[in-house]
N, C-alpha and C positions, 0 to 999 in steps of 0.2 A: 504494500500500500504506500503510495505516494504521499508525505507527509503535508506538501506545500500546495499540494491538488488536495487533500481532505479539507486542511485548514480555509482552503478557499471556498469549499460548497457550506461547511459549517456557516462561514463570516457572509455569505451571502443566502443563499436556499435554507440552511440553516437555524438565521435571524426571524426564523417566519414561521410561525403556530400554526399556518398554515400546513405548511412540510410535514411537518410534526405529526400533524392529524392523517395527514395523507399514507402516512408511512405505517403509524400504528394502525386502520382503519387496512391497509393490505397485508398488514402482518397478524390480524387479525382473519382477515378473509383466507390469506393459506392455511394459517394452524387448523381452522375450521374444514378446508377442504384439503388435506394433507397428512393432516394430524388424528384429526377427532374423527374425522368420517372412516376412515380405515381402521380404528378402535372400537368403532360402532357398529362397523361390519363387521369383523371377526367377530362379536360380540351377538350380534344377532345368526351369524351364521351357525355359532353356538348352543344358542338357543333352539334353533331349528332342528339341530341335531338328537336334540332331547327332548321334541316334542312342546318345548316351550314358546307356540305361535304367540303367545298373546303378549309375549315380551319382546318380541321379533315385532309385532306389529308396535309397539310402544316405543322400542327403537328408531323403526320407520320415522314414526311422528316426530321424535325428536329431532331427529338429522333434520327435517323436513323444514322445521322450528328454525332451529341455528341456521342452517341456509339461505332462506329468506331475509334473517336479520343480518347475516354478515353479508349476505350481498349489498341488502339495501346501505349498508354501514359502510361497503367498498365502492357503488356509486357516487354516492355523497364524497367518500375523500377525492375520485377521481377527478370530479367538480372541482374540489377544493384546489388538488394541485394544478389542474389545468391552471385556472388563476391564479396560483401563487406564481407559477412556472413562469406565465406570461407576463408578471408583474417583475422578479427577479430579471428577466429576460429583458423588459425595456429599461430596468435600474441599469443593468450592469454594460449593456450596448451606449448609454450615454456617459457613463462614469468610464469605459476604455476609452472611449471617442474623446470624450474632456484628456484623458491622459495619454492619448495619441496626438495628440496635435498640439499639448502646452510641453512640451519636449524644448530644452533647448537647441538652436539651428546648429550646433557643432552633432547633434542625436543624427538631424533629414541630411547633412553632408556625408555622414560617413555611414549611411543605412541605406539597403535597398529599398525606396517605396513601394516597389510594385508588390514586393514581400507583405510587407507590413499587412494591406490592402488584404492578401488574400488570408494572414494573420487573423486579421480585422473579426471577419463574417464566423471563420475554423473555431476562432478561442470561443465566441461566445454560442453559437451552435452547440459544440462541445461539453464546455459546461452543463446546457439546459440537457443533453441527451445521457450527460454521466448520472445527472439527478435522478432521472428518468431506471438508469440501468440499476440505480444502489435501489430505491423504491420499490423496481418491479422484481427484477428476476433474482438479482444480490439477493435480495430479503426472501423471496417466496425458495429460492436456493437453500440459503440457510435455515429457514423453515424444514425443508423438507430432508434434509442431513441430520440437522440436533437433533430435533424432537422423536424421531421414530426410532435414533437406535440408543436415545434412553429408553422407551418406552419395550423396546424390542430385549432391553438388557435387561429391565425390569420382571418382561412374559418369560426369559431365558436367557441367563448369565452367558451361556457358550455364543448364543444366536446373536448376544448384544455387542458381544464381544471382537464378535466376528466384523459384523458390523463399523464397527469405530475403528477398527483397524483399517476398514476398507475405506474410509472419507479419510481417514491422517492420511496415508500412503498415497490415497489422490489429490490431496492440498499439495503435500510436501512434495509431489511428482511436479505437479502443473506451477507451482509458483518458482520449482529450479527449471523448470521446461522456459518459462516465461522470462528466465533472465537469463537464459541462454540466446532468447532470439532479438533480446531488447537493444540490441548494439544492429541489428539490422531494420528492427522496426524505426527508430531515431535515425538513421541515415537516408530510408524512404523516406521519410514525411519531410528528411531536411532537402533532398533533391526538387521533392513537390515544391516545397513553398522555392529554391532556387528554377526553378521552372516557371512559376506562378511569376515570380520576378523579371525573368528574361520576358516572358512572353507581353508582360504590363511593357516595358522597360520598349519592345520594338512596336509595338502597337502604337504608345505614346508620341513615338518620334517616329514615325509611319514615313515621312516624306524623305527623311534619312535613310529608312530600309530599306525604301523603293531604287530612291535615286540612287545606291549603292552600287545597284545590279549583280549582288551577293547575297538573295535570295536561297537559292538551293545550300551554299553557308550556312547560313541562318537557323534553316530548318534541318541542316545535319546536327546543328551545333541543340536543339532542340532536342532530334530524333539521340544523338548520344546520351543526353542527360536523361532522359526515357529508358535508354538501356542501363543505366546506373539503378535507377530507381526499381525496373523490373528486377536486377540482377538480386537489388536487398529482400524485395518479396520475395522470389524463388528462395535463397538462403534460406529464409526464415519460414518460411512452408516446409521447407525439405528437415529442417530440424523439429517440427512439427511430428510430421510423416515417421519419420526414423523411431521418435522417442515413444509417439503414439501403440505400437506393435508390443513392447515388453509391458505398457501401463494395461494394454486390453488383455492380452495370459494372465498376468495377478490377476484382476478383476473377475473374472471366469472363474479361476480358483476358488477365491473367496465367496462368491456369490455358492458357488457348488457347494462348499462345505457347510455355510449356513444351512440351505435343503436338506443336505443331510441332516442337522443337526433338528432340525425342525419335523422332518420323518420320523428320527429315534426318539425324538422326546416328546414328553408329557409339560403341562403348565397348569398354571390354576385357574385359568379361561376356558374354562366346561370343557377340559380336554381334550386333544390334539386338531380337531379342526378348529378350533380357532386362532389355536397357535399358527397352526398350519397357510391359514388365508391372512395371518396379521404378517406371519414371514415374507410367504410370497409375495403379497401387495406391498409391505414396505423394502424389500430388498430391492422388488423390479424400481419402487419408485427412488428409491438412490442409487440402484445403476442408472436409469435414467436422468438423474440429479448429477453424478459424477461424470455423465457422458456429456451434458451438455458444460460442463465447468470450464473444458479449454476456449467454447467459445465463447462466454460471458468473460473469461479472462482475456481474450483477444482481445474484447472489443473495451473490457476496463483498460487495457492496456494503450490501446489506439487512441482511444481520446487521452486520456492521460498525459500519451507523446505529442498530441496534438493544444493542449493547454500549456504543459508545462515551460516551452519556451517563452512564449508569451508575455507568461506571468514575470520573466525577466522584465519585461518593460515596463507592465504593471508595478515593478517595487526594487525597477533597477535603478541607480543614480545617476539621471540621463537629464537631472535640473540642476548645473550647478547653479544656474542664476534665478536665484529664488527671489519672490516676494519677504519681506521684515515679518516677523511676527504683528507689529502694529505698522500698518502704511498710514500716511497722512494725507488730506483731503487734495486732492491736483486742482486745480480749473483757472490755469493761465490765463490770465488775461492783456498782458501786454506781448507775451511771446518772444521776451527775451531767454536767450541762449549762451549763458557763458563756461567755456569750457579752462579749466585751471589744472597746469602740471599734470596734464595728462598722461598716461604712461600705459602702453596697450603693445600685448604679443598672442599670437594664437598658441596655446598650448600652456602649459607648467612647465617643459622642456628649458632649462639654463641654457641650452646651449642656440636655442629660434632666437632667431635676429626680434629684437625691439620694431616694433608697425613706426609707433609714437614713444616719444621722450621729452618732457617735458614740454609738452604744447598747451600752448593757450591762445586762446582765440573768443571775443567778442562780438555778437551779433543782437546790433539793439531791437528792441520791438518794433516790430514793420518795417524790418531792414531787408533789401532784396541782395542777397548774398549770393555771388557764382563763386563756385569752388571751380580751379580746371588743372589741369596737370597731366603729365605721358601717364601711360598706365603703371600701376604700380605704387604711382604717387602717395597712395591711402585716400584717395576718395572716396569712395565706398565703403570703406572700412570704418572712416570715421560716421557716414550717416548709419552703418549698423550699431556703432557705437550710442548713437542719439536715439534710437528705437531703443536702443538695451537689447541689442539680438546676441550682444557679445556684452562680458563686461571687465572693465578695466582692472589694472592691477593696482593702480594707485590715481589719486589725482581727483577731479571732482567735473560732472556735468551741472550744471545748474539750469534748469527753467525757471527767471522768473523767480529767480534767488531758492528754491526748493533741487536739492538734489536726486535726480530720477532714481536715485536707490532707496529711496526714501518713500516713493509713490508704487501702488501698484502696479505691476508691467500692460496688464490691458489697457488702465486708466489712460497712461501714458500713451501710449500708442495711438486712444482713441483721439487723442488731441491732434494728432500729427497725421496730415493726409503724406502719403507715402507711395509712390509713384516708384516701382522699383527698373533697372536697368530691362529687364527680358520684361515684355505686357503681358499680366497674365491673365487669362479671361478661364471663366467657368463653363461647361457646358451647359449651360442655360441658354436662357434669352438676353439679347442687349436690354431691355431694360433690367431683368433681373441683375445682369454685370454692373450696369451705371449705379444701382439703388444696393448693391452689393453692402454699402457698411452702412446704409440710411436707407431701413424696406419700408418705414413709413411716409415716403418718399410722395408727393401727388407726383401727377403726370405733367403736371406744369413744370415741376421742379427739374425731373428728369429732362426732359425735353430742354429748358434751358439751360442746362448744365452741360448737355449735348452740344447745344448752339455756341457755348463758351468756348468748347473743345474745339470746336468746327468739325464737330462728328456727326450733325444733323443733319446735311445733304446728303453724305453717302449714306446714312441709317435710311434715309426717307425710302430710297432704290433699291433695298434690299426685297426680297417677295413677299416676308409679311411685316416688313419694318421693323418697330423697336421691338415686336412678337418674335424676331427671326433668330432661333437656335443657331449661335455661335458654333459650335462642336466643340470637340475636347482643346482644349488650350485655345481656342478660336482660330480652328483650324481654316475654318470659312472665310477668313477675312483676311486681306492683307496685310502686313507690318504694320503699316503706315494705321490704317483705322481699326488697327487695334488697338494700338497705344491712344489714340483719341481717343477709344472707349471708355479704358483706363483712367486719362487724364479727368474726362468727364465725373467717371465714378468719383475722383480725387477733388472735384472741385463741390461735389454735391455732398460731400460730408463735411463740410464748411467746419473745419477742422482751424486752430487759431494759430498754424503752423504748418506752411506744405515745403514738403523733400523731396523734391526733383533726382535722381539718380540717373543721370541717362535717360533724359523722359524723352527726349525728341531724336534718339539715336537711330529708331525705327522710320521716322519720317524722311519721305523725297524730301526735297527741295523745296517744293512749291508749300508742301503743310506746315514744312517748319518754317517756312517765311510766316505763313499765314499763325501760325502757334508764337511766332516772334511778339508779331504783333499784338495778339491776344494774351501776352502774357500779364500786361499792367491787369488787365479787366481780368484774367483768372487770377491774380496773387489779390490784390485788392489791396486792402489795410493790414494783410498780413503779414509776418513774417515767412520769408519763406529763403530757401536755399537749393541752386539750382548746380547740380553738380553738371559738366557737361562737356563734349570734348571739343565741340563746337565752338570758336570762343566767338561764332556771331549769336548764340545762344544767347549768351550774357554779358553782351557787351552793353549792353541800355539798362543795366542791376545799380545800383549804389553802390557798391562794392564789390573786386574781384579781389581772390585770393587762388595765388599760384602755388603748387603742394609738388615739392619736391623731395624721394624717399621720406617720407614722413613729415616734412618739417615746410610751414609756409616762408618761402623764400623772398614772393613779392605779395603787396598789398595795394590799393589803390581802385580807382573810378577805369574805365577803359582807356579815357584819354592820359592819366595819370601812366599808366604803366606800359603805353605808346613810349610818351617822350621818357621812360627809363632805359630803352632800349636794353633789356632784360634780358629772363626766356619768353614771358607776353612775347612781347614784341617780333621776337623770333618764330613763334609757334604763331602770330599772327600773319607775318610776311610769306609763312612758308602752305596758310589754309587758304589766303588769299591773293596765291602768285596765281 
C-alpha cells in the first residue's frame, strides 16, 4: 500500500461522512451477501436434512429480511457516494488547476506542458476511480476472505485452517508478484505521459512540423516511444504469466485438502451437510476471491502509478516565490516604479554570471519609459522582474513607495497590463481574448479597446467577427493582428501600469507606424514602459534608457541621446541607414 496515495484519498474522499456511509452501507451489503447468506444456507440445508422444514422455511424468511434491508441500505450509500464522489471530484480538479498554474515560471521553463496536460485529467480521474476500487471490490474482497475462514475455523479447526493458509500464501504471492512488475508498470505510464508530451508539444507548433518536411521522423520518433512502452507491458505481463502457474498448483492443493477434510469430518451444524455446503460455498467463494486478487491488485497498482507522480507537484517545492504570510493592501495610484540596488541571477548556482548589480533606476508616475538595448541586454529580465515572475537576490522594487514582496503576486500583476514579447491568444473567440482579464467587459468597451489597438478593421473581416475562434495560440491570425489582439486585451484592463515587452515586434510596418501613433491615446495618464528593439518605437516616450549587459549605460529624451553620439545613436544610424 502506497503510503502518500492512502494519505491523499483519507485528506480528500476521506474528509467526507459521506465516504464513510458509502463504504460501511457496502460492507454491510457483502457481509450480508457473502457472509450470512452462506451460514444460513448451510444452516437451513441442515435443517432439511432432519426433516426440520419449518426452520428451513424460517430461514428463508430471514435471508429474505436482511436482503431487502441491506440492499435498500446499499442503494442509498450508492447515492450517497455518487455525490460525494462528484463533489470531491470538482474540489480537487480546481485545487490541482489553482496548483498547476501558480507554479513558479522557472517550474513551465524546465517542464514539459504537454505532460503536465495529460497529468492534469490521469491524476484526478484516478483518484475518483481508486475511491471507487477501495469501496467496491477492496472491501467486498476483504469481506469475502476474513469472515468465512473465521467462520469456517470456527465449523472446523482443520477446514479453517486450511483456509487462512490459503488467503496469507495468496497476499504474500501477489503483493511480491506486484513489486516485481512495478519497475515496468512506472516506466509504461512514464513513456505514456512522455508521448502524451511529444504529441501536445508537435501539435502545438503544427506549422513547424509541417514546414519541417520531417514528418515520417516524427512519427518514427513516436512509433519508437510506442515500442518502449509496449516492451514494459509485455515484461510485466510475462512476469505475471510465469508466476501465475506455481500460485494456481498450491491453490488446487489446498482447496482439495479442505474437501477432504470436510468429507471426513463431522461439526456441530446438524452434521456433515452443513459443514459440507458451508465448505464448498465458502472455499469456491475465496478461490474465486483469490483469483480475482491479481486483478484488483493491477488495477490498485495502475492508478497508484498513475497519481503518485503527480502528487510530486501537488507538495513539491516548485514556489520559491511565495506570497508573506501577511500581504498589505496594493492599489497604486500614481504608478511610480523605483527600483534600488538591485541585484538579480537565474539560479543559486555561485558560479551564473550576475543579470543585475546594483541597478537602480527611477520611473515617475505617468512617465512613458522605452527600455532598448542588443539582446541580452536584460530587458526582459528586468520586466519579469516587475511582474515578480522571478525574484531578486537583494535590493528592493518599489511601486508607489510599497515593495512588490510585500503585496500579493496576483494583486500585483492585476495592476500591470503586461503585453509579453510572443502574443498569446486562447483558443477562444476575439472577444473572449480582448475581455481575457476584464469578462465583465460590455461590448462597447471591447470594441473600443479594439479601435485603440487598431484591431477593429481586420476583426470586422473576419466571418463571424469578434464571435471568430482564434484557434490554438491564434493560429488563425497573423503576427501582426494578433499582437493587436493582445494589445487591445492590454488596454481594456485599464491597468495603472502597462509593460510593453516586445509588443510591436510582430507588427509590418505599416501597424507599427499606425500603433506609433496610437501609443499617446493607449498609454494615457499612465505609466507605462515600452521595452523594444525598434528604437522608432520609443523615440516620442519621455525617456529612453539604453541597457547594456545589465547595466543602463545611457539615459535621456530621443533627441538627448542623438547629440551623445552613444550606442543610441549608433543602433539608430544603423535601423535607419
Amino acid at each position: 500500500m502506497n503510503k502518500k496515495v492512502i494519505k491523499y484519498l483519507f485528506a480528500t474522499y476521506g474528509r467526507k461522512p459521506g465516504m464513510w456511509f458509502a463504504i460501511f452501507a457496502e460492507t454491510i451489503r457483502a457481509f450480508n451477501g457473502r457472509v450470512i447468506t452462506v451460514v444460513l444456507l448451510a444452516t437451513m440445508a441442515a435443517a432439511v436434512s432432519t426433516g426440520d422444514l419449518k426452520r428451513a422455511q424460517n430461514i428463508i424468511l430471514l435471508w429474505a429480511g436482511l436482503t431487502v434491508v441491506t440492499t435498500i441500505l446499499s442503494s442509498a450509500g450508492e447515492l450517497v457516494a455518487q455525490f460525494t464522489e462528484n463533489e470531491v471530484y470538482g474540489e480537487e480538479m480546481k485545487r490541482y488547476y489553482s496548483k498547476l498554474t501558480n507554479k513558479d515560471m522557472a517550474f513551465y521553463r524546465n517542464t514539459h506542458t504537454g505532460s503536465l496536460t495529460a497529468m492534469f485529467r490521469q491524476f484526478i480521474d484516478s483518484g475518483m476511480l481508486l475511491i471507487r476500487l477501495v469501496r467496491g471490490d477492496i472491501t467486498r474482497t476483504f469481506i469475502s476472505l476474513t469472515f468465512p475462514a473465521v467462520v469456517l475455523l470456527i465449523a472446523s479447526w482443520q477446514i479453517g485452517v486450511v483456509a487462512i493458509i490459503l488467503i496469507v500464501v495468496q497476499i504474500i504471492y501477489m503483493v511480491w508478484a506486484s513489486s516485481k512488475a512495478n519497475k515496468y508498470r512506472f516506466a509504461a505510464h512514464e513513456v505514456y505521459r512522455e508521448i502524451s508530451g511529444e504529441v501536445a508539444d508537435d501539435v502545438t507548433n503544427i506549422i513547424a512540423y509541417k514546414s519541417s518536411g520531417k514528418e515520417k521522423a516524427a512519427t518514427k520518433r513516436i512509433s519508437d516511444l510506442r515500442d518502449r512502452e509496449r516492451s514494459a507491458f509485455w515484461e510485466r505481463r510475462k512476469i505475471g504469466v510465469y508466476l501465475d502457474f506455481p500460485r494456481n498448483i498450491v491453490t488446487i492443493i489446498l482447496i482439495t485438502i479442505a474437501f477432504w477434510f470436510a468429507i471426513d469430518s463431522s461439526s456441530s451444524l446438524s452434521g456433515t451437510v452443513g459443514l459440507l455446503v458451508l465448505t464448498i460455498t465458502y472455499m469456491f467463494q475465496i478461490l474465486r476471491n483469490v483469483t480475482d486478487l491479481p486483478d484488483i491488485i493491477t488495477r490498485y497498482d495502475d492508478l497508484v502509478t498513475k497519481i503518485e507522480p503527480t502528487m510530486e507537484i501537488l507538495t513539491g517545492d516548485y514556489e520559491k516565490i511565495k506570497n508573506k504570510p501577511k500581504t498589505i493592501a496594493f492599489s497604486p495610484s500614481k504608478g511610480q516604479i523605483k527600483i534600488q540596488n538591485l541585484n538579480f541571477k537565474y539560479g543559486d548556482d555561485k558560479s551564473t554570471q550576475d543579470i543585475f548589480s546594483n541597478l537602480n533606476l527611477t520611473i515617475d508616475g505617468g512617465q512613458k519609459l522605452g527600455i532598448v538595448g542588443l539582446s541580452g541586454a536584460g530587458k526582459s529580465t528586468l520586466a519579469s522582474l516587475i511582474m515578480r515572475f522571478d525574484d531578486i537576490q537583494s535590493g528592493e522594487i518599489l511601486v508607489d513607495g510599497v515593495d512588490i514582496r510585500d503585496v500579493d503576486q496576483s494583486e500585483l500583476r492585476s495592476k500591470i497590463a503586461y503585453v509579453p514579447q510572443e502574443p498569446i491568444l486562447f483558443h477562444r473567440s476575439v472577444r473572449e481574448n480582448i475581455a481575457y482579464h476584464n469578462h465583465n467587459a460590455t461590448d462597447a468597451e471591447i470594441e473600443s479597446a479594439a479601435r485603440a489597438a487598431h484591431a477593429h478593421e481586420f476583426i470586422e473581416k473576419l466571418p463571424k467577427k469578434y464571435e471568430t475562434i482564434v484557434g490554438e495560440r491564434g493560429v488563425k491570425l497573423s503576427g501582426g493582428q494578433k499582437q493587436r489582439v493582445v494589445i487591445a486585451r492590454a488596454i481594456l484592463k485599464k491597468a495603472p501600469i502597462l509593460l510593453f515587452d516586445e509588443a510591436t515586434s510582430a507588427l509590418d510596418s505599416e501597424s507599427e507606424h499606425i500603433i506609433q501613433k496610437a501609443l499617446p491615446e493607449i498609454i494615457g495618464s499612465h505609466t507605462a514602459i515600452i521595452i523594444a528593439h525598434r528604437l522608432s518605437t520609443v523615440a516620442g516616450l519621455d525617456k529612453i534608457i539604453v541597457m547594456h549587459d545589465g547595466k543602463i549605460v545611457e539615459e535621456g529624451t530621443h533627441k538627448q541621446l542623438l547629440a551623445q553620439k552613444g550606442r543610441y545613436y549608433s543602433l539608430w544610424k544603423r535601423q535607419t541607414a
